[in-house]
C-alpha positions as CSV (number, residue, x, y, z in Angstrom):
1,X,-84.8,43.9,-24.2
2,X,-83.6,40.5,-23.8
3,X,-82.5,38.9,-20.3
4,X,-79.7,36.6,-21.7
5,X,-77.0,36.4,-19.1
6,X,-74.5,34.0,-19.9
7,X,-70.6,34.1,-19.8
8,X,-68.6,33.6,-23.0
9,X,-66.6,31.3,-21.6
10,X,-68.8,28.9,-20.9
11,X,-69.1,28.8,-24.4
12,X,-65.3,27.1,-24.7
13,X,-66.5,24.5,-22.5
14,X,-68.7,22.6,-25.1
15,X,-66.9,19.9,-26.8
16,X,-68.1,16.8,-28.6
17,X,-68.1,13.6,-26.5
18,X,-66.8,11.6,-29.4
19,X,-63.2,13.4,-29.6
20,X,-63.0,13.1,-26.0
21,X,-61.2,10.5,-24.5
22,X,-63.1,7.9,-22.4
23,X,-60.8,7.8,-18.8
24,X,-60.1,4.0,-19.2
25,X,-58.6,4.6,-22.5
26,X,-56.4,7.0,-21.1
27,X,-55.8,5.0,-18.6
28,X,-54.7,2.2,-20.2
29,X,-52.4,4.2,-22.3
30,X,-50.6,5.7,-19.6
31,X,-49.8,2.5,-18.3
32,X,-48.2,1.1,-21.7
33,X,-46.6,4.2,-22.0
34,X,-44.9,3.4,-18.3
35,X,-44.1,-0.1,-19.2
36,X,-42.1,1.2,-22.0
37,X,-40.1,3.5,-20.0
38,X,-39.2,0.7,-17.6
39,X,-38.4,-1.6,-20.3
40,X,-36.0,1.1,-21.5
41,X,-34.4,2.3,-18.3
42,X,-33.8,-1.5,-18.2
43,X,-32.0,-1.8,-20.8
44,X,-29.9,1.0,-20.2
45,X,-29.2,-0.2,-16.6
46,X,-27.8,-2.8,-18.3
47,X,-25.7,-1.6,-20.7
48,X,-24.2,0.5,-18.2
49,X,-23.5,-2.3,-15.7
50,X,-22.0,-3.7,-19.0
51,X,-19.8,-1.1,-19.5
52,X,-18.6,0.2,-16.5
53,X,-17.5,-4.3,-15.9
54,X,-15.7,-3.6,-19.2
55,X,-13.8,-0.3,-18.1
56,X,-13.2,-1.8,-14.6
57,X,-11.8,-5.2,-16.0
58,X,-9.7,-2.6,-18.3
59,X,-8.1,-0.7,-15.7
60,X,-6.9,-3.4,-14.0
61,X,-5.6,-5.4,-16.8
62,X,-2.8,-2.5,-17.8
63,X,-2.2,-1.3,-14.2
64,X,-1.4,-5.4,-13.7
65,X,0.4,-5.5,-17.6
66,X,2.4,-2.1,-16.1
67,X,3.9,-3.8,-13.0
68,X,4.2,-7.1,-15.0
69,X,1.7,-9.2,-12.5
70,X,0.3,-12.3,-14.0
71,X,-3.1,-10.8,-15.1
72,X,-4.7,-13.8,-13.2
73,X,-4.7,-11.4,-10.1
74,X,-7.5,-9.7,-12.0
75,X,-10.3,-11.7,-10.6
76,X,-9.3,-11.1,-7.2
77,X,-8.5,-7.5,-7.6
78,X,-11.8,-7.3,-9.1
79,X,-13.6,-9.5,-6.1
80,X,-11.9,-6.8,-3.4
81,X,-12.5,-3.8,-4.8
82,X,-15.7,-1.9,-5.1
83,X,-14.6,1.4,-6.9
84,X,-11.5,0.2,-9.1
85,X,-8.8,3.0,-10.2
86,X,-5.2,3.3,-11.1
87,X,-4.6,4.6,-7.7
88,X,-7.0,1.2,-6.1
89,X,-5.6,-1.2,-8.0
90,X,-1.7,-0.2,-6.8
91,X,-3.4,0.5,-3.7
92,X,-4.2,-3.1,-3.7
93,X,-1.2,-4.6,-5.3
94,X,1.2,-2.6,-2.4
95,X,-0.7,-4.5,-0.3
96,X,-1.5,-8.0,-1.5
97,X,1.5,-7.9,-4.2
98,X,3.7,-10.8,-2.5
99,X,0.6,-13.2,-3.1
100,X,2.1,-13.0,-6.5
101,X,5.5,-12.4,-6.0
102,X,5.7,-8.7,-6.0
103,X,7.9,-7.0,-4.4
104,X,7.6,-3.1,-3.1
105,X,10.7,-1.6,-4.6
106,X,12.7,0.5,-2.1
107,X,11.6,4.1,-1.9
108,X,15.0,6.3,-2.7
109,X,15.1,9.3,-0.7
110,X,16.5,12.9,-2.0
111,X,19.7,12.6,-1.2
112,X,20.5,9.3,-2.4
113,X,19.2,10.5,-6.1
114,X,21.5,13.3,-5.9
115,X,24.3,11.2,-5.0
116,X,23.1,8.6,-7.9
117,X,23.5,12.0,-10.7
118,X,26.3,13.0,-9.5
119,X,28.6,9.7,-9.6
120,X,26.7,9.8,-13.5
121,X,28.9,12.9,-14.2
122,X,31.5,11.7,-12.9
123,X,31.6,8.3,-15.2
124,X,31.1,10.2,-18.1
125,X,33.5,12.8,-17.3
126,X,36.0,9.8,-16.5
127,X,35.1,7.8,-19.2
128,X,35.2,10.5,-22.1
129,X,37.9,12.5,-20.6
130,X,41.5,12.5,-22.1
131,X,44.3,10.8,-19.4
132,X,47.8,12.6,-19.8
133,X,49.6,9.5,-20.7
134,X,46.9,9.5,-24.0
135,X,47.8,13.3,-24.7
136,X,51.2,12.6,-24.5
137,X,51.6,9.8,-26.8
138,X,49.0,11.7,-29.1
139,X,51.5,14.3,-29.1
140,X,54.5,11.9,-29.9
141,X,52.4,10.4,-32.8
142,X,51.7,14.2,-34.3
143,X,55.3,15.0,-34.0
144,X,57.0,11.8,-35.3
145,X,54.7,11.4,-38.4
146,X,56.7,11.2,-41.5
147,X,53.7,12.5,-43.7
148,X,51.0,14.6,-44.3
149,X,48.4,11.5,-44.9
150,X,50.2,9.9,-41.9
151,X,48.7,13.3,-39.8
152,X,45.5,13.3,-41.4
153,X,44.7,9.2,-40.4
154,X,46.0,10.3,-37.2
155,X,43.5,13.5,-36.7
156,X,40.6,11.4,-38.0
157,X,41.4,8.6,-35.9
158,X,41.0,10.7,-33.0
């Protein structure tokens, strides 16, 4: 009877030195490997600052073009603000807008809108609307006409 006792595991642990990596080589690997990744993330930090300058200068640029502001305000809307928006940048302009000659225009309450539409129906009612002095004379012109083509110039006329 034989006395071997060993695991078959052990067995797995037996590998050849050569395909084994020496630790500095590895090493050394993981540190270019890093490097690259920094380089990257670099890059793409910058593209981003890039970018978002790009989509801030942008916004500004047809907020100002909207209100009809000299776009030269750009540089110092883009100084003040850190986060730039629609809503910032008219933030800003509500504030700082007489710098350039802007003025707030006057907020219209309710009312005065209602007020505003209805004098609107009443200029088109007046203005479209038929005065009796043009019906009557209409009705002279119908009644006095000698001819049939003399009431047909006078219905397509009207």
């Amino acid at each position: 009877m034989s006395n071997n006792y060993w695991d078959e595991d052990e067995d797995d642990q037996d590998t050849d030195t050569e395909t084994q990596m020496d630790g500095s080589d590895l090493l050394k690997k993981l540190r270019k490997a890093k490097r690259n990744d920094e380089k990257r993330i670099k890059e793409l930090t910058e593209q981003l600052e890039g970018l978002s300058k790009v989509q801030r200068e942008r916004v500004v640029k047809e907020v100002l073009e909207k209100k009809g502001v000299n776009l030269k305000a750009q540089r110092l809307i883009l100084k003040d603000l850190d986060e730039v928006s629609e809503e910032s940048v008219n933030n800003w302009l509500d504030d700082n807008g007489d710098l350039f000659g802007l003025t707030k225009a006057p907020e219209v309450s309710e009312e005065q809108e209602l007020n505003r539409a209805a004098l609107r129906q009443q200029d088109v009612v007046t203005q479209l609307g038929t005065t009796p002095d043009k019906a009557q004379d209409l009705m002279n012109r119908v009644m006095n006409a000698a001819s049939a083509e003399e009431l047909t110039q006078l219905i397509q006329g009207n």
